[in-house]
MARZA-507120 format. One record per residue (C-alpha): residue number from 1; residue in three letters; x, y, z. Coordinates in steps of 0.2 Angstrom, whole numbers, plus 2048, in hexadecimal, padded with zeros to 3 digits. Example, Ala and Ser with C-alpha at 12.3 -4.5 7.8 and 13.67 -1.06 7.14 Angstrom:
2
{1 ala {83E 7EA 827}} {2 ser {844 7FB 824}} 
# end
This chain:
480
{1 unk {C8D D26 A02}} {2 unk {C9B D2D 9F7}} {3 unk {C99 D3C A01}} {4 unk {C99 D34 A14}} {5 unk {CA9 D2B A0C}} {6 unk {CAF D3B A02}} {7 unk {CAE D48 A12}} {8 unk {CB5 D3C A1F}} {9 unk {CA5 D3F A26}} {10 unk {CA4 D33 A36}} {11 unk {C91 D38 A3E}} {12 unk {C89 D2D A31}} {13 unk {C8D D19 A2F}} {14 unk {C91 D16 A1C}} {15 unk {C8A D03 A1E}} {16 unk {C7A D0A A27}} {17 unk {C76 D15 A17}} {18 unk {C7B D05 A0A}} {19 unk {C6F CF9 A17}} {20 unk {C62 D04 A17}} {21 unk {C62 D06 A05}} {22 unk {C62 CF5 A02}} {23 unk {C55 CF1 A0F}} {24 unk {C46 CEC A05}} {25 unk {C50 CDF 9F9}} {26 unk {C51 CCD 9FC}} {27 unk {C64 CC6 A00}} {28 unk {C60 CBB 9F2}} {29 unk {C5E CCA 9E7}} {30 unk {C6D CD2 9ED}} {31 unk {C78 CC3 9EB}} {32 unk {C73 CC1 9D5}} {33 unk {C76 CD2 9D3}} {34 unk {C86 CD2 9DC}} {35 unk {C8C CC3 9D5}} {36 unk {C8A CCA 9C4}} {37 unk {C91 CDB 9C7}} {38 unk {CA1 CD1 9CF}} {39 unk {CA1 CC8 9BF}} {40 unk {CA1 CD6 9B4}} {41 unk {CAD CE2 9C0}} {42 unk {CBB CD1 9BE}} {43 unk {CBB CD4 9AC}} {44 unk {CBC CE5 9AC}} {45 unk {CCB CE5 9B8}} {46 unk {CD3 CD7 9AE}} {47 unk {CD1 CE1 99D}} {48 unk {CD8 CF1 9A2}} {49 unk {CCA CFC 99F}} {50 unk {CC6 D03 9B1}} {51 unk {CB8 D04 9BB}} {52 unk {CAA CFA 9B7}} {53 unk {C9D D08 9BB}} {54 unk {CA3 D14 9AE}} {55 unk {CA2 D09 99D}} {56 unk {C9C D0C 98A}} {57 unk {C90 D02 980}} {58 unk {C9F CFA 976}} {59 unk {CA6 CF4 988}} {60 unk {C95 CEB 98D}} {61 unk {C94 CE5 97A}} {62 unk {CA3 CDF 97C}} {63 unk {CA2 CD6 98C}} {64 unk {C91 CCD 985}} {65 unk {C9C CC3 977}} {66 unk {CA7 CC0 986}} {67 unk {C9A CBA 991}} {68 unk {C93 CB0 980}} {69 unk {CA5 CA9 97C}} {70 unk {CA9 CA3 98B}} {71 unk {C9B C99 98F}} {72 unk {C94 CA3 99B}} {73 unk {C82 C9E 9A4}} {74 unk {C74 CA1 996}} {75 unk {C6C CAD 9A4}} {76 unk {C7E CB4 9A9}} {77 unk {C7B CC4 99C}} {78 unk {C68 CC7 9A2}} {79 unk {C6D CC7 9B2}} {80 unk {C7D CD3 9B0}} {81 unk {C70 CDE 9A6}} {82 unk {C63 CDE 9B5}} {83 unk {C74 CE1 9C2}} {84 unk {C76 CF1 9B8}} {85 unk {C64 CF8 9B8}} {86 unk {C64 CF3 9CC}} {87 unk {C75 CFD 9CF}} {88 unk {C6C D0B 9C3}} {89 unk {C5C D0A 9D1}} {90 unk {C65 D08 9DF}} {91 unk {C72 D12 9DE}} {92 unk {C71 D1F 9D0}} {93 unk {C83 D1C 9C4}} {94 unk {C8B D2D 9C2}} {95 unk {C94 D29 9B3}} {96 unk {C8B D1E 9A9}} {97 unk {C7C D1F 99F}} {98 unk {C72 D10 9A0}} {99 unk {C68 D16 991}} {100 unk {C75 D17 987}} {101 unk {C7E D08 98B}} {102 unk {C6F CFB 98B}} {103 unk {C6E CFC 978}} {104 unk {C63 CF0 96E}} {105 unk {C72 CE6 96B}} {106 unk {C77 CE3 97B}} {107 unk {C67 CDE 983}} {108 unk {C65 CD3 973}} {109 unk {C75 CCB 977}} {110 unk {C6E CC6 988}} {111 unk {C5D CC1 982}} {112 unk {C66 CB6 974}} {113 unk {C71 CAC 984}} {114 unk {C62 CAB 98E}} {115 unk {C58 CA2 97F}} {116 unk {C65 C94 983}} {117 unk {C5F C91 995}} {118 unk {C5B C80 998}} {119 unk {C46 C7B 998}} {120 unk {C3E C7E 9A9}} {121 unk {C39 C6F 9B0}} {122 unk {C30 C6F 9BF}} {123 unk {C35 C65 9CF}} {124 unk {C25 C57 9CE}} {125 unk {C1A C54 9DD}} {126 unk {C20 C44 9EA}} {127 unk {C15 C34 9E6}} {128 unk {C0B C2D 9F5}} {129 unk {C1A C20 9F7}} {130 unk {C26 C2D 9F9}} {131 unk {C1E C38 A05}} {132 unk {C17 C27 A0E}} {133 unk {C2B C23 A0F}} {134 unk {C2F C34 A16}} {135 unk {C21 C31 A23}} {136 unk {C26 C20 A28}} {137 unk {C39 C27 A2B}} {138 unk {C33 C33 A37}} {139 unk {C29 C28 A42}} {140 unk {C38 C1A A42}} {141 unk {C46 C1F A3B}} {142 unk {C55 C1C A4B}} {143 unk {C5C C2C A46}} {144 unk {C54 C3B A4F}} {145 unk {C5C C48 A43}} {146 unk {C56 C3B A34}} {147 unk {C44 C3F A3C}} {148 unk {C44 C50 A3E}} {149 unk {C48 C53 A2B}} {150 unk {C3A C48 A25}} {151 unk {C2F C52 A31}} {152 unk {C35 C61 A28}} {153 unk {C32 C5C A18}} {154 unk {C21 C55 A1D}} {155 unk {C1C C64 A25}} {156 unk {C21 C6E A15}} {157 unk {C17 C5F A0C}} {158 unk {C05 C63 A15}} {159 unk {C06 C76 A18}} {160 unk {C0D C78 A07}} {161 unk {C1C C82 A0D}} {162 unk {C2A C88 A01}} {163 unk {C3B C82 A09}} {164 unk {C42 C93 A0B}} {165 unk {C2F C99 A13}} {166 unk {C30 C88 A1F}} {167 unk {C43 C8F A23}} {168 unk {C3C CA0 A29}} {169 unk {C30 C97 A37}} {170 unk {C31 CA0 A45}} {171 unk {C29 C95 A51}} {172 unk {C1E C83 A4F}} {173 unk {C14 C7A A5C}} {174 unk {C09 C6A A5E}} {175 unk {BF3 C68 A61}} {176 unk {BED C59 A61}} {177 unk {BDB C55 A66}} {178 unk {BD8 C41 A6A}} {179 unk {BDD C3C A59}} {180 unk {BDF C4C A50}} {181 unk {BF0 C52 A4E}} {182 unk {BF5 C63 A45}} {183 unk {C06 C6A A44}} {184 unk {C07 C7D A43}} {185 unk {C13 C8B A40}} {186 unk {C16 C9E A3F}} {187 unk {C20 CA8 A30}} {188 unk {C22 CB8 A2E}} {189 unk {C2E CB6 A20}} {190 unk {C29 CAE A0E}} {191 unk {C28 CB3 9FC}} {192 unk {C18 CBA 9FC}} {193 unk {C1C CC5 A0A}} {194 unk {C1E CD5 9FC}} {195 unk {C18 CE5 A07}} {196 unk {C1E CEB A18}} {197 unk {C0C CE6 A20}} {198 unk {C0E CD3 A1C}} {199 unk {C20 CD3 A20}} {200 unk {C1B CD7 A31}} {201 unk {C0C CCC A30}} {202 unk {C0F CBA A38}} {203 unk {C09 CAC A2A}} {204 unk {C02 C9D A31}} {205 unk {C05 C8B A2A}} {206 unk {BFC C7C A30}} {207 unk {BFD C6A A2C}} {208 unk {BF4 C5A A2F}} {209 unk {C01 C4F A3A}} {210 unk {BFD C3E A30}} {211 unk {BFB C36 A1F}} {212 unk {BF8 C25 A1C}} {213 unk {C04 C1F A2B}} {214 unk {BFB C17 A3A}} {215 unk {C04 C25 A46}} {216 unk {C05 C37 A47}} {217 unk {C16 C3C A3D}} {218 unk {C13 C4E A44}} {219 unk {C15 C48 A56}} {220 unk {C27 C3F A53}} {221 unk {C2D C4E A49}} {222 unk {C2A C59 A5A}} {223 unk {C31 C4B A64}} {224 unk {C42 C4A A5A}} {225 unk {C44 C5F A5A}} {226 unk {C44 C5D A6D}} {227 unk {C53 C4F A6C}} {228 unk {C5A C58 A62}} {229 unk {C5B C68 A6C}} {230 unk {C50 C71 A5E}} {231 unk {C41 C76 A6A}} {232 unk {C4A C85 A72}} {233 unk {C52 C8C A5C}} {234 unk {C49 C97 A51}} {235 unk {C4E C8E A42}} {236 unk {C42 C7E A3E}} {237 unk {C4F C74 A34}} {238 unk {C63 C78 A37}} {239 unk {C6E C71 A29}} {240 unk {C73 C61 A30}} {241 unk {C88 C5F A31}} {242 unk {C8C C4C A2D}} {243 unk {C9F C4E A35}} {244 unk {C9B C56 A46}} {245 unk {C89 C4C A46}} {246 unk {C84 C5C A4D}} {247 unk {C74 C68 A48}} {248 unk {C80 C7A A3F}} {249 unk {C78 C8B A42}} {250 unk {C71 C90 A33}} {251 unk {C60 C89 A2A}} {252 unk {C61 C78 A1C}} {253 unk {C62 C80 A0B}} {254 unk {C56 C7A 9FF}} {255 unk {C67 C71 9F6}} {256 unk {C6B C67 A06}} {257 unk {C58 C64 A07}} {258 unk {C57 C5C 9F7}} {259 unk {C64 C50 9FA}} {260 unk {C5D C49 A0A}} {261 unk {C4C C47 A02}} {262 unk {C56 C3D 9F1}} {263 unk {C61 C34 9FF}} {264 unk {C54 C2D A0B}} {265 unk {C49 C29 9FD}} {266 unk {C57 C20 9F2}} {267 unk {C59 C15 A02}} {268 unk {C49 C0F A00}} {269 unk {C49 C09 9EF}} {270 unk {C3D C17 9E9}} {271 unk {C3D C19 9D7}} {272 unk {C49 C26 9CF}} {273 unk {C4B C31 9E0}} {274 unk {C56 C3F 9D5}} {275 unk {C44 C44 9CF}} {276 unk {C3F C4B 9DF}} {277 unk {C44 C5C 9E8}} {278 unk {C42 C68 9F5}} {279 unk {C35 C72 9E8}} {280 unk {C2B C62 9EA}} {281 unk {C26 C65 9F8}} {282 unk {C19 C73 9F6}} {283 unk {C11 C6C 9E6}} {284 unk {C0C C5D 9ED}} {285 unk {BFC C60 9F5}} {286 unk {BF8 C6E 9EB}} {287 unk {BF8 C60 9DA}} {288 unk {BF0 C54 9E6}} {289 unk {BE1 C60 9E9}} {290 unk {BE0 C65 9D7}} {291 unk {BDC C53 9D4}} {292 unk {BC8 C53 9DB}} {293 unk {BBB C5E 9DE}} {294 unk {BBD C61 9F0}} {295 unk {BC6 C71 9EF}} {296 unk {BBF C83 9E4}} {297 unk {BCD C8B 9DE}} {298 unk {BCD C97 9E8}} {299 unk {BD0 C8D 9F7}} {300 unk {BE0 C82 9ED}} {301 unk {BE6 C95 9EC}} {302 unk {BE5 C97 9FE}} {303 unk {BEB C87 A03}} {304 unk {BFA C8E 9FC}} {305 unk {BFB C9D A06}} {306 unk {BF6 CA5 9F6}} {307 unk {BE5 CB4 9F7}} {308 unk {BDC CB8 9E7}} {309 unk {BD6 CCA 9E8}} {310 unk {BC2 CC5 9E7}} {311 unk {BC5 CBB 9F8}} {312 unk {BD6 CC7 A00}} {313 unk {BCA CCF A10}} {314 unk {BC1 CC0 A13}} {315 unk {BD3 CB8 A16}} {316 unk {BD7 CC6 A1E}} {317 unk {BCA CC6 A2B}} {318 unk {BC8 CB2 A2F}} {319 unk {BD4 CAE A3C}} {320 unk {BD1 C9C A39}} {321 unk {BD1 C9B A25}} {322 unk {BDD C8A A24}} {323 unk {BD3 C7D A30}} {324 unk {BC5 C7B A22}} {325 unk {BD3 C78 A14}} {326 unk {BD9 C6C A20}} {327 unk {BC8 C64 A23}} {328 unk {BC8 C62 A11}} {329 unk {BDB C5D A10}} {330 unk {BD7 C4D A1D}} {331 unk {BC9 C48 A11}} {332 unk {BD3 C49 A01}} {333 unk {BE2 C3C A0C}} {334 unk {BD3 C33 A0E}} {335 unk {BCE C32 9FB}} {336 unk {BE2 C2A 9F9}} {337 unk {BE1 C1F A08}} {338 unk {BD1 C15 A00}} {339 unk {BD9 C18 9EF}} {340 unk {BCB C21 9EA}} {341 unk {BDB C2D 9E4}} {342 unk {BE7 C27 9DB}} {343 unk {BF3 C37 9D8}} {344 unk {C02 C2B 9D3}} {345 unk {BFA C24 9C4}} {346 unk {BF9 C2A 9B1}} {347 unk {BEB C39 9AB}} {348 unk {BE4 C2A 9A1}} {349 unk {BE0 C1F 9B0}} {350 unk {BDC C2D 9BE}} {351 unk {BCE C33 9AD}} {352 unk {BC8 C22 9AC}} {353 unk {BC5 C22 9C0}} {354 unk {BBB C31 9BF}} {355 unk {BB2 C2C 9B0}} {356 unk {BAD C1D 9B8}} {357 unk {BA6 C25 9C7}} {358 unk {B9C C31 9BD}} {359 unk {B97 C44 9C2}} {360 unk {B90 C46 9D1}} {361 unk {B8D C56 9DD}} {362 unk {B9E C59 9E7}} {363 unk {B95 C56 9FB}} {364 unk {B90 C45 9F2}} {365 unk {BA2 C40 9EA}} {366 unk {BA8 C43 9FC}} {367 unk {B9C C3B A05}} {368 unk {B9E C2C 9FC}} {369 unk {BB3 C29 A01}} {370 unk {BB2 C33 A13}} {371 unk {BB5 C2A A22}} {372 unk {BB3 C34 A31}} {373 unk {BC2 C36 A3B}} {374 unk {BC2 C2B A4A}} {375 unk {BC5 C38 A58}} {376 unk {BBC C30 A68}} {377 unk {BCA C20 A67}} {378 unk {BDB C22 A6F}} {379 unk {BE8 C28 A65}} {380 unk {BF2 C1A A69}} {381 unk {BE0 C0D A62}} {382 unk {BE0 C14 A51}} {383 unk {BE4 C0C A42}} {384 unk {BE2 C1D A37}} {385 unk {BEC C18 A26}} {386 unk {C06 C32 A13}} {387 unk {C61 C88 9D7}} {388 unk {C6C C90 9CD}} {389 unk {C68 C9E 9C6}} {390 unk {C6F CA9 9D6}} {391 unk {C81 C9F 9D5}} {392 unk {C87 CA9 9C9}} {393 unk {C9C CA6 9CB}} {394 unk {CA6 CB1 9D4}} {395 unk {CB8 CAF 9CD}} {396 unk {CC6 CB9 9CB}} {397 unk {CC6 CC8 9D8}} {398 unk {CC9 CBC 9E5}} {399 unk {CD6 CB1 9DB}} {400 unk {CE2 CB6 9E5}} {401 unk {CD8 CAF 9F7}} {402 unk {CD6 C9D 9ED}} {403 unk {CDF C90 9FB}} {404 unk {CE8 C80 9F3}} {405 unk {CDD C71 9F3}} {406 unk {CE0 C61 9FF}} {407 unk {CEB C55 9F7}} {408 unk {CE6 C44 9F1}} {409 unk {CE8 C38 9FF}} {410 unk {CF6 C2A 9FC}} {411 unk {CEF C1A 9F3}} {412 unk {CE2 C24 9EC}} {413 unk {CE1 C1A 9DA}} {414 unk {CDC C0A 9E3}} {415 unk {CCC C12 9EA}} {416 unk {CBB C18 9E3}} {417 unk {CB9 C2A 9E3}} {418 unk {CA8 C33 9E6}} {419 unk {CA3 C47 9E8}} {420 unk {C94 C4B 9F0}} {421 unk {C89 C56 9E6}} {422 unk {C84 C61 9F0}} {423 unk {C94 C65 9FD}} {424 unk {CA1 C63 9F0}} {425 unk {CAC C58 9FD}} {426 unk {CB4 C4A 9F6}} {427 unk {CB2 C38 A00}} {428 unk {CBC C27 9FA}} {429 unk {CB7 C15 9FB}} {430 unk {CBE C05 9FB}} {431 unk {CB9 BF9 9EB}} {432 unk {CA9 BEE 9EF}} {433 unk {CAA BDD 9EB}} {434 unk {C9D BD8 9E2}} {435 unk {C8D BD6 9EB}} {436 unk {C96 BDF 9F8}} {437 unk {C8E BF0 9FE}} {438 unk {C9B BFF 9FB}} {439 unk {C9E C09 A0B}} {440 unk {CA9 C19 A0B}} {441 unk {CBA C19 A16}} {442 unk {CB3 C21 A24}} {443 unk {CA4 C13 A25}} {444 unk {C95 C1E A1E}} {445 unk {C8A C17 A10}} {446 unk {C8D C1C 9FD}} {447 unk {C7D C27 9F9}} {448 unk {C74 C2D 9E9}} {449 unk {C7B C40 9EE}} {450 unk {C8D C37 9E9}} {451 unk {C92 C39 9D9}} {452 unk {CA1 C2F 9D2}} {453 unk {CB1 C3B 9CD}} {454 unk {CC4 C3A 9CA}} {455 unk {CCE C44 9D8}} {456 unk {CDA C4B 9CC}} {457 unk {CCC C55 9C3}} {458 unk {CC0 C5A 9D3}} {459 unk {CBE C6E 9D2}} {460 unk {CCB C78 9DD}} {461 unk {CC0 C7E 9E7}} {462 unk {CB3 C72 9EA}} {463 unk {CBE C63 9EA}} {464 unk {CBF C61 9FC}} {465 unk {CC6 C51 A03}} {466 unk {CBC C4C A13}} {467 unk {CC6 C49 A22}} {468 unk {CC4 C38 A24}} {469 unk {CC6 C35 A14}} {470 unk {CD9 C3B A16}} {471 unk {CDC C32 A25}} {472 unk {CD6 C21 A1E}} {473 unk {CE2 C22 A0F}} {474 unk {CF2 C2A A17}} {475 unk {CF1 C1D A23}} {476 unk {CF4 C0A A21}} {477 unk {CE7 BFF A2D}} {478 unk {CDC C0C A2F}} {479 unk {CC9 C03 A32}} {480 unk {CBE C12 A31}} 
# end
């Protein structure tokens, strides 16, 4: 490149040499180690010490403490040590010696900050009332975008789908037999998708289309895509925008997921909705199956789109290897609609349920709690009865493009003041008498993804004030 560049040399496209050398890394990757070297080239600049590519070992010392003292991200210094190495890979530095300069001390600083990372803790699988919420939302909720999100995250639910994996879908499509119903899909991108062969290999998902609701949620999930002007996209689930009430163009993060999935469920008086997020999804059947004996181990691999190498070309070479995961999948929905599974309920209690059952051979066990599927009735006759690691901050090179913020509205102390959580945009209500449901100006319910917050302090660039929000307060009589 510095020789294209260099030589003024025109036959060959700078960017088509950087995007071919970059080709085999994930945006994701490419957005933390950017994000850090942007860090760590602001504080250079700022310093006065020159370029950030030609730097001692007493400069990155240095700029560890700083990291340290100013109360960086605990992983802020690993990550600037692995942006480094990746530019080191990538692009060979000329001028500095990456042995020389990653002394003991400095990679001990960073191990030191990343001790103080918070605990891991794990998003938790739904309960059978969530994911019984979720479905009856889908089949009845007046809101055909309402429905289609629910479907989404049902579908992610029974195919045990990461988010980012179910965003990649590139096409989905209905079979139903009498009373069977299966939704399935195609993806050709996911995160097990490592070599160049099974990135150009389509993975299949399929999901049963019900739980313990006494209609197919699969069904009005496809109906509300087609409404909704879904059917002819190639993205499963668009982000949905509130103001214009209008599908955008680009795929629902896994953020924006999670606060549909703690609002709708907070509506329905479920029990601490925060727990709950968009990593539930894929757990959930998975700890499910863990809880009986009618899955191997290898098969609780498989239904998550996992291969052990003992069983890799047998799943190769069987065309058809998720319809007896699923057979088994519609007997373990029929072990929780008989509560003979109790998944929501303490170790203690589900041990004393198996203890009181005693051992017996697995076709048994099953036999004893499975009800064949009635698939010679009608459909309409059956009563069947279910981040922040990459956000590194990117400040001070682009200080100078920072626009002002809105200005708090007139009258704006005699109103209550929320952010949501996950847009940053700042809405105002009017204070609810008491017993009185509180409503936002422009006539939208409050919602758990509002948090409470004083105008004055919101963050510069995230304190946006919505639109309607402005209007209402600069204007006297205003009903919205």
């Amino acid at each position: 490149m510095l020789n294209c560049v260099g030589s003024l040399d025109t036959s060959t496209d700078v960017l088509q040499v950087l995007s071919d050398a970059l080709s085999s890394k994930a945006t994701g990757t490419l957005l933390k180690r950017s994000s850090s070297l942007w860090r760590w080239a602001n504080w250079v600049a700022t310093t006065g010490r020159g370029t950030c590519f030609d730097q001692t070992e007493d400069t990155l010392y240095r700029y560890m403490n700083h990291l340290r003292d100013s109360g960086a991200a605990p992983t802020a210094a690993s990550h600037f040590v692995e942006a480094l190495r990746f530019s080191d890979q990538m692009f060979r530095l000329k001028k500095m010696n990456l042995q020389s300069v990653l002394t003991s001390r400095v990679t001990g600083a960073a191990h030191t900050m990343f001790l103080q990372k918070r605990k891991l803790q794990q998003a938790p699988a739904f309960t059978v009332e969530a994911v019984g919420i979720l479905e009856d939302l889908c089949n009845e909720d007046p809101r055909a975008h309402v429905r289609v999100i629910c479907g989404a995250i049902l579908f992610c639910i029974f195919a045990c789908i990461r988010w980012f994996d179910a965003m990649c879908i590139e096409s989905v499509w209905l079979d139903n037999y009498i009373t069977m119903c299966l939704l399935e899909a195609d993806t050709s991108r996911h995160k097990t998708s490592m070599t160049k062969e099974s990135k150009t290999r389509l993975l299949p998902f399929t999901s049963l289309g019900r739980f313990i609701g006494s209609a197919d949620w699969a069904q009005s999930f496809m109906r509300a895509r087609s409404s909704t002007g879904l059917d002819e996209g190639k993205i499963l689930l668009p982000s949905w925008n509130e103001v214009a009430q209008a599908w955008s163009s680009c795929p629902m993060s896994s953020g924006e997921a999670t606060c549909w999935i703690r609002e709708l469920l907070a509506a329905s008086q479920i029990q601490q909705p925060w727990r709950f997020s968009s990593h539930s999804c894929k757990c959930t059947l998975l700890t499910w199956a863990g809880m009986c004996t009618l899955f191997t181990r290898e098969e609780r691999t498989l239904l998550g789109h996992h291969v052990e190498p003992q069983t890799r070309s047998s799943t190769i070479y069987n065309r058809d290897s998720q319809i007896l995961l699923q057979y088994k999948v519609l007997k373990l929905i029929n072990l929780i609609r008989t509560g003979n599974l109790k998944p929501d309920v303490s170790r203690a209690e589900r041990l004393s349920m198996m203890v009181q059952k005693g051992t017996k051979p697995l076709d048994e066990e099953v036999a004893e709690f499975w009800q064949d599927p009635d698939i010679e009735a009608s459909d309409e006759d059956s009563q069947d009865v279910d981040l922040d690691e990459i956000g590194e901050p990117q400040s001070g090179l682009d200080n100078a493009l920072e626009s002002a913020r809105d200005p708090v509205p007139l009258d704006g102390s005699d109103l209550t003041w929320y952010m949501h959580a996950f847009t940053g945009v700042v809405h105002a209500a009017h204070n609810a008498s008491v017993g009185e449901e509180q409503r936002l100006l422009c006539g939208r319910a409050t919602t758990v993804n509002l948090n409470l917050t004083d105008p004055d302090s919101a963050e510069t660039k995230t304190g946006l004030f919505d639109v309607h929000t402005v209007q209402c307060c600069n204007q006297k009589g205003c009903t919205l």
